[in-house]
C-alpha positions, 0 to 999 in steps of 0.5 A: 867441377868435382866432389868426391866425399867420405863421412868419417870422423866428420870428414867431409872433402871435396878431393880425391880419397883413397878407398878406406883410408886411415884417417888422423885430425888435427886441428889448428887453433883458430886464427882471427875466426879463421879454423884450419883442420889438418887431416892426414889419409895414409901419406896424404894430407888435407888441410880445410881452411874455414872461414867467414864473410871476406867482403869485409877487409879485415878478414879477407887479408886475414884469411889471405895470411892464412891460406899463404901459411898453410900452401907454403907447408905443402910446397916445400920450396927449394931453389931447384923448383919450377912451377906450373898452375893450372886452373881447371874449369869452365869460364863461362860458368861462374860457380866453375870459372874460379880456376880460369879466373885464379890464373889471371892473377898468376905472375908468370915468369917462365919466359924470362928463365929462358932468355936471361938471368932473373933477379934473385926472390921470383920463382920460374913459374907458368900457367895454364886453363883447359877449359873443360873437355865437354868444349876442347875434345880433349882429356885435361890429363893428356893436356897437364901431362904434355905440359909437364913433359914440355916444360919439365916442371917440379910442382904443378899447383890445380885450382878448381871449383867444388861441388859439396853436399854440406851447406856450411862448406859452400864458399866459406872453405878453401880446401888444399890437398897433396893428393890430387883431384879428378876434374869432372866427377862432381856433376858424374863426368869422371876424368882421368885424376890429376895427380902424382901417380899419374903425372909422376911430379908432385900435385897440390889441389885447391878448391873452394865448395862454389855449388850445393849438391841437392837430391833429383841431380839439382845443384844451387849457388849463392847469388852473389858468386860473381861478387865471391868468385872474383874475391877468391880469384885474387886470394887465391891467385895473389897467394900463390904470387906472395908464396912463390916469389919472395919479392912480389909485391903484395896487391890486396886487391880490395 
């Protein structure tokens, strides 16, 4: 779980900024109650998707059509691209179990790329959980970095949970940056940042505010996460799926 903020021009981010960025807004005209604000830092961009209640269906698949149209303006997908997924964070802790959770929904098809020819529409995609490094020992960079080395990933999408200090964010915001995330620095543990400077293939991060920040180092989350986890997990996940190969089969999961 991670957070790093910045209050400028009311921006408020969970993701990795640089030092006194320069920073441009713009916001996209609200789609079904869904607001989406663009922001641009020097060469990197930050996208908020805001929205409200999805235990109603209505707005889950609204906000899954949504999130779909702007992770497909990140990726930039061509026939040459692999992917690898990654989802970051802790099982067994529901605020911090959105990453491993995500992966689950993931339609892996890497395996089969190496033992034969796949039917035209799938991409070549795998996935992988670190777990965090409190439980592995291990830094979650080293373990993304060897993968990327092994497999020779193009793209490497991270999923995360989020840590905010605005209530209006928690779990009613998917964020999506190309600048990357530090794994940890929301509750002070400070990684190694997952990044294209330090993983030197293009990183997309999406997290979603799932713990409130308040002062004497008390965090809190809303008692129907379990319930909010597992909706995202399949929005998420399933998004991912949908953007990635033209030919799967869209399951709402609701």
């Amino acid at each position: 779980m991670h957070e790093i903020k910045i209050n400028r021009n009311d921006l408020d981010t969970d993701l990795i900024l640089e030092q006194n960025p320069k920073l441009s807004i713009k916001e996209v005209t609200p789609y079904n109650n869904i607001k989406v604000v663009n922001n641009k830092i020097d060469k990197y961009h930050y996208t908020t998707i805001s929205f409200n209640d999805i235990s109603d269906k209505d707005n889950y698949l609204n906000l899954q059509k949504v999130f779909i149209r702007e992770l497909k303006k990140y990726l930039k997908i061509s026939s040459d691209d692999s992917f690898l997924i990654i989802g970051l964070g802790n099982s067994k802790s529901t605020p911090d179990s959105l990453g491993p959770y995500s992966i689950e929904q993931i339609l892996v098809t890497r395996y089969l790329f190496s033992i034969g020819k796949v039917e035209q529409g799938y991409s070549n995609v795998c996935s992988f959980s670190p777990n965090v490094t409190g439980n592995t020992g291990i830094e979650t960079a080293d373990l993304i970095k060897s993968i990327i080395k092994e497999t020779k990933v193009t793209k490497v999408i991270v999923i995360d949970s989020l840590k905010t200090n605005d209530f209006e964010r928690l779990i009613k915001t998917i964020q999506i940056t190309d600048k990357g995330i530090s794994p940890g620095s929301g509750i002070g543990n400070n990684r190694q940042e997952v990044s294209e400077k330090t993983m030197k293939v293009s990183i997309i991060a999406i997290g979603v505010p799932t713990v409130l920040s308040l002062k004497d180092n008390y965090i809190v989350t809303p008692t129907s996460i379990d319930f909010i986890i597992e909706k995202l997990a399949h929005l998420i996940g399933n998004g991912i799926n949908i953007t990635l190969h033209k030919n799967f089969i869209r399951h709402n999961n609701y």
